[in-house]
N, C-alpha and C positions, 0 to 999 in steps of 0.2 A: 328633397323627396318629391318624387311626381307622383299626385294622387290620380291622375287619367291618364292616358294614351295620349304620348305629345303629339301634335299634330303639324304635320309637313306640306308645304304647296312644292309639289312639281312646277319647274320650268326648264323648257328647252329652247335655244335660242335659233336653228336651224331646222331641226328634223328631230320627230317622237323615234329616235333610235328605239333597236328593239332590247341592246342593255338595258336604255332610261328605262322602256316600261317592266322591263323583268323587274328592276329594283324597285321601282313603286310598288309592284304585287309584294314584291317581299318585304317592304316596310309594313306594309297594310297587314301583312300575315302575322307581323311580330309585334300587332297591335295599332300601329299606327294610322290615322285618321286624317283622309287626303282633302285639304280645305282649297278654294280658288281665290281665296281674298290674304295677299300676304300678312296683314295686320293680324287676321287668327293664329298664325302661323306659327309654330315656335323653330323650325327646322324647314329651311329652300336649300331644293335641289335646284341646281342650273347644270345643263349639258351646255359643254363649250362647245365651239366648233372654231378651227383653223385651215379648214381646204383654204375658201381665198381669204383675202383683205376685207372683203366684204361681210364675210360672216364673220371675221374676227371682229370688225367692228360692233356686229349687230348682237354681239357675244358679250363684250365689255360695252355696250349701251345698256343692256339688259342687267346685269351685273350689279354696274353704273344703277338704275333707280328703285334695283330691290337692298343694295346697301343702307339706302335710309329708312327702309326699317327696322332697323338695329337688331337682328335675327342673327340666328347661327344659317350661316350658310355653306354648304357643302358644294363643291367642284366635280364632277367628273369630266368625259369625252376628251378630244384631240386639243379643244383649243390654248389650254395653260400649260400644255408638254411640250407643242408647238412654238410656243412665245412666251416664255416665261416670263420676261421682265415687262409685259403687257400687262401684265396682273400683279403684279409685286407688289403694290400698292393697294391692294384690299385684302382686310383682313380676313381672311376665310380659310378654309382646310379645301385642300385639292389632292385629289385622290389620283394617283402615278399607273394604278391599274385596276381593272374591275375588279379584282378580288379582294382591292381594300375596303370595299363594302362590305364584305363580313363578314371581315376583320374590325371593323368598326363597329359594325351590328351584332354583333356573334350571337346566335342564336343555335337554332337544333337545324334547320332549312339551309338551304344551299340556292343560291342566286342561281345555276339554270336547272335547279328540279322543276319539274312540272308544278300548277300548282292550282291544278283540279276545274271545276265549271267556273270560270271566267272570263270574260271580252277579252282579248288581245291586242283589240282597234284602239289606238287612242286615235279621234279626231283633232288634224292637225290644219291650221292654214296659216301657206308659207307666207314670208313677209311680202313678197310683190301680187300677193291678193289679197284678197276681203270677206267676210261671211256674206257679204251680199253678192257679191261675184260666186263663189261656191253654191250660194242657192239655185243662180240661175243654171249653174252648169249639172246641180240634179235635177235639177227640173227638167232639162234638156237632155239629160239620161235617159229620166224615166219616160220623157215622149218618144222616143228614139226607139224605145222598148215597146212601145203601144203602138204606135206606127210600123216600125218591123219585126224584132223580136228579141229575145236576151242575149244572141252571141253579137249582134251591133252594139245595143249597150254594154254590154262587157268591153266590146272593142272602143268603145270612145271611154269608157270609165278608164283602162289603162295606158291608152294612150294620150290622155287631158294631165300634164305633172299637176295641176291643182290637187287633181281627186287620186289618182293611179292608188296605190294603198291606203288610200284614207275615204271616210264616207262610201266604204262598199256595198252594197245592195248585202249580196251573199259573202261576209266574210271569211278572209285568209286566215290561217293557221302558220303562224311564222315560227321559222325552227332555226336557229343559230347552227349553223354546221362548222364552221371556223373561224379562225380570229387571224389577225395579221396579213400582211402580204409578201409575196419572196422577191418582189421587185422591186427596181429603185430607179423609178422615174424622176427625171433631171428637176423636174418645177415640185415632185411630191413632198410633203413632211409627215405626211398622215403618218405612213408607216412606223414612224419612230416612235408615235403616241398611239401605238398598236401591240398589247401582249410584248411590251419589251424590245420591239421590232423581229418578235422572231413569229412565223405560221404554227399554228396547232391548228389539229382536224379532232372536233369532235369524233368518238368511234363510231362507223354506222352502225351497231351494236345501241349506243345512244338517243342517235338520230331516229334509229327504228323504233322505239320505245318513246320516244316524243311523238312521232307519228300516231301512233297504236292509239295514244294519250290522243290527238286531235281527232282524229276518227270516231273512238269513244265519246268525245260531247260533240256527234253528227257535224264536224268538219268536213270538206267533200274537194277546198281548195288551200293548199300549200305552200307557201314559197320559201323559197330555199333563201337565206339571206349567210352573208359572209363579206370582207373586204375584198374578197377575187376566193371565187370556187373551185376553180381550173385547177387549183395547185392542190386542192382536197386529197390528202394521201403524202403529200412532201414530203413531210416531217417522219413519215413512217416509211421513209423509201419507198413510196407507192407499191406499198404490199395492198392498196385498199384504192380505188381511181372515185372522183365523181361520176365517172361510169358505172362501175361497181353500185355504188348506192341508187343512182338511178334504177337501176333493174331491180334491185330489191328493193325500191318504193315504190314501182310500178307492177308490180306481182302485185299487189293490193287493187282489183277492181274498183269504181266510182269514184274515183279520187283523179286531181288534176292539180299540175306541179308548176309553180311560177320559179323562173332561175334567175338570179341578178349577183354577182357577175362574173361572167366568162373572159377571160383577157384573150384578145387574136391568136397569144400561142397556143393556149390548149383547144383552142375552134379548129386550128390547123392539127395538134397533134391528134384530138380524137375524131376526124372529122366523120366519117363513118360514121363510126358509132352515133357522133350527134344526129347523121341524116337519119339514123334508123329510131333514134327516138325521139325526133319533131315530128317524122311520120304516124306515129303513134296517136299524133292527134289529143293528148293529156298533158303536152306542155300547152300553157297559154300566154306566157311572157317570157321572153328570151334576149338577154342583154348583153352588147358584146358593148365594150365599149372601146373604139377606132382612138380619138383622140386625134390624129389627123390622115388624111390619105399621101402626104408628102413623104419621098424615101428621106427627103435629106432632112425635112423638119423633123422625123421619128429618132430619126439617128441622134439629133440633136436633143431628143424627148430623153434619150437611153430605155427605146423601145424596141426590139429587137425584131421584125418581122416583116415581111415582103408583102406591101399594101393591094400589089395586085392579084395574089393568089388569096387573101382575104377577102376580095372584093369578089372576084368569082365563084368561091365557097357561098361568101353569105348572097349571093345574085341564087346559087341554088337552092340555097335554104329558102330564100324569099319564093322559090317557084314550088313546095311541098310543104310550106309550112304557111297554116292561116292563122296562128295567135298571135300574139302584138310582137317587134321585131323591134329594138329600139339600140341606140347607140348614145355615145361620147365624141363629142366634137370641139377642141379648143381653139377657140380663135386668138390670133396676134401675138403665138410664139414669135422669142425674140430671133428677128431676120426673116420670118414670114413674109414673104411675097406673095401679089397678086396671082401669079403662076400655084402658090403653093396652097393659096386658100381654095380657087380655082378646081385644082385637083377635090381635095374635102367637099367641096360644094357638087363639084361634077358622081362624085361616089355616093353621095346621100341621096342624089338625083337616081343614078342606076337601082338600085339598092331598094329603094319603096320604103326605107323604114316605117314604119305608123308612130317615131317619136323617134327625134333627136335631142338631146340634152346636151346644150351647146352655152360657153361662155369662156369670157374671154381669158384671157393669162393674166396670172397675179403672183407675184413675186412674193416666196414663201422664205420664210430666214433659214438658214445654216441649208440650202439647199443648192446643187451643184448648176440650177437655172442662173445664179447669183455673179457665176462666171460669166458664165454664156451673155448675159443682158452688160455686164461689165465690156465685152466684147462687141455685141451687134448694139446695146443701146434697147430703147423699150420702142414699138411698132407705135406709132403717130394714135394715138387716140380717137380723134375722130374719124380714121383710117378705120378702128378695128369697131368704130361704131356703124360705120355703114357695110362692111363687111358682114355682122351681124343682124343689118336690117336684110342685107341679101339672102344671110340663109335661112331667118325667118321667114321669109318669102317662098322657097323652096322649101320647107317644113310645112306648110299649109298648103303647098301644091301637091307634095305628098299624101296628104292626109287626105285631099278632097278625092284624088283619085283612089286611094287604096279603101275609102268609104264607099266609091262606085261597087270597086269589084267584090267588097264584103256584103251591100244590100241585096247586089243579082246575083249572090249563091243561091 
């Protein structure tokens, strides 16, 4: 018999996903008391993560040193649907989809109701920085802000990955509009540890009513969060487009909508449409993510789209649109050549992004890359380490210029 409120420490081993923080409001709601120190703890949440090798690792290290304190600990995210028999050896409950949280918690609440005047930020820093590092870079916000004005800080806040949703001056209002992806990229696994591997769209009937809810506790900025928004409406034979909801979240005066992410085919299928509503001046982050500019590496991605009439699309978007522009860039797919990285590097260059989010290829299990590298072999490592200093070098040339023409607006 429990005479108090068991008490749970949140942990996530990659990114404050916006499931993790729904389920912590909804433990908290159904009584539950969020402690930082696991020894209080009677109940750890851990979010897995499986994109690479790397966060698998940093998934099962983390795992790995809250098992010794002999707690119940509970599983969600990508990375134990991903790799099962990476985890087979700790004892713990892993949850196969968000809804077995409550199924697990059953209560009267529902995991995406709204759930009234509360933060939606959790303050996150990633593993390749430090709170000391994060201080300097608000610091460097908020001078940035006192020397020229709040739309530079804004622009260096979402184009810095330390900070971009995290530690926000004026915070975002995050709204789940879909689960899943309808594509199956060659290196992907996420999708499979995604709603089952199948797309659901929230109805914008929903989504408008989470809005409505942000705006009523003086929210003013948005973002739209999903595994790929483009396909918003699939499931429903797009009787209902991410266009469609756009326009009717933009009928709402003072409000400003961040979008993360648009995959190239629906940039090309709605193009229009999108120039008419970056013109509008109420997006402020806009994420397409490229993955590379090579026809022959896409092909081999199982990417399906013409890397030059992407590049010309978003060269125009970059010429009417001033809020942060950011992409996806992998390096060292397997058979990547200097020609093909070349291209990618040459395209980031055109383009001005204000942030590319670039790393290298990591061999995901039961994924159709598994051939492919069984075929070409993996790209020489210290090859895709200096490739990688290249385009960080071009990400910072980037940036210094597109800070030029943001200061002399």
């Amino acid at each position: 018999m429990i005479r108090r409120p068991p008490r749970s420490t949140p942990s996530n081993s990659s990114a404050a996903s916006d499931v993790y923080k729904r389920q912590v409001r909804y433990l908290e709601r159904i009584g539950y008391e969020i402690v930082k120190d696991p020894e209080e703890a009677d109940l750890i949440l851990v979010s897995t993560c499986g994109v690479t090798e790397t966060k698998e690792r940093q998934s099962l290290e983390l795992l790995e040193s809250l098992s010794k304190y002999k707690k119940e600990i509970i599983l969600f995210g990508c990375g134990h649907i991903i790799n099962p028999e990476a985890y087979s050896k700790f004892n713990v409950k892993k949850l196969e989809d968000i809804y077995d949280f409550e199924r697990l918690f059953p209560s009267k609440y529902k995991l995406f109701d709204g759930y009234g005047e509360e933060d939606r930020t959790f303050e996150y820093i990633p593993p390749y920085s430090s709170s000391k590092k994060i201080k300097a870079k608000i610091f460097f916000r908020e001078l940035l802000r006192k020397l020229f004005n709040d739309k530079v800080a804004e622009w260096y806040q979402y184009s810095t990955p330390e900070l971009e949703f995290s530690f926000e001056k004026e915070k975002s209002y995050r709204i789940i509009i879909s689960r899943g992806c309808p594509f199956r990229c060659s290196y992907c696994a996420v999708w499979r540890a995604r709603n089952n591997g199948k797309y659901k769209s929230i109805s914008i009937e929903e989504v408008l009513k989470e809005y409505e809810r942000g705006i009523s506790l003086g929210y003013k900025k948005f973002l739209l969060v999903g595994d790929e928004l483009g396909s918003y409406g699939i499931d429903r034979k797009f009787e209902f487009t991410i266009i469609d909801l756009l326009d009717k979240l933009l009928q709402r005066s003072g409000t400003r909508i961040g979008i993360r992410y648009i995959e190239p085919h629906f940039l090309i299928k709605y193009f229009d449409e999108w120039k008419r509503i970056l013109r509008s001046g109420r997006i402020f982050y806009f994420c397409v993510p490229m993955q590379s500019a090579s026809k022959r590496i896409l092909k081999l991605m199982n990417r399906h789209y013409d890397p030059e009439t992407v590049r010309e699309m978003l060269k125009e978007i970059r010429r009417i649109y001033d809020g942060v522009l950011i992409t996806h860039i992998m390096i060292g797919f397997p058979s990547e050549t200097e020609k093909d990285f070349e291209e990618s590097l040459e395209f980031v260059k055109e383009v001005e992004f204000d942030n590319v989010v670039f790393q290298p290829f990591s061999l995901r299990p039961k994924t159709k890359a598994e051939e492919i590298v069984k075929k070409y072999g993996f790209v020489d490592r210290k090859e895709v380490k200096r490739r990688i200093r290249k385009m960080d070098l071009q990400v910072r040339k980037n940036k210094i210029k597109r800070f030029l023409k943001i200061v002399r607006k």
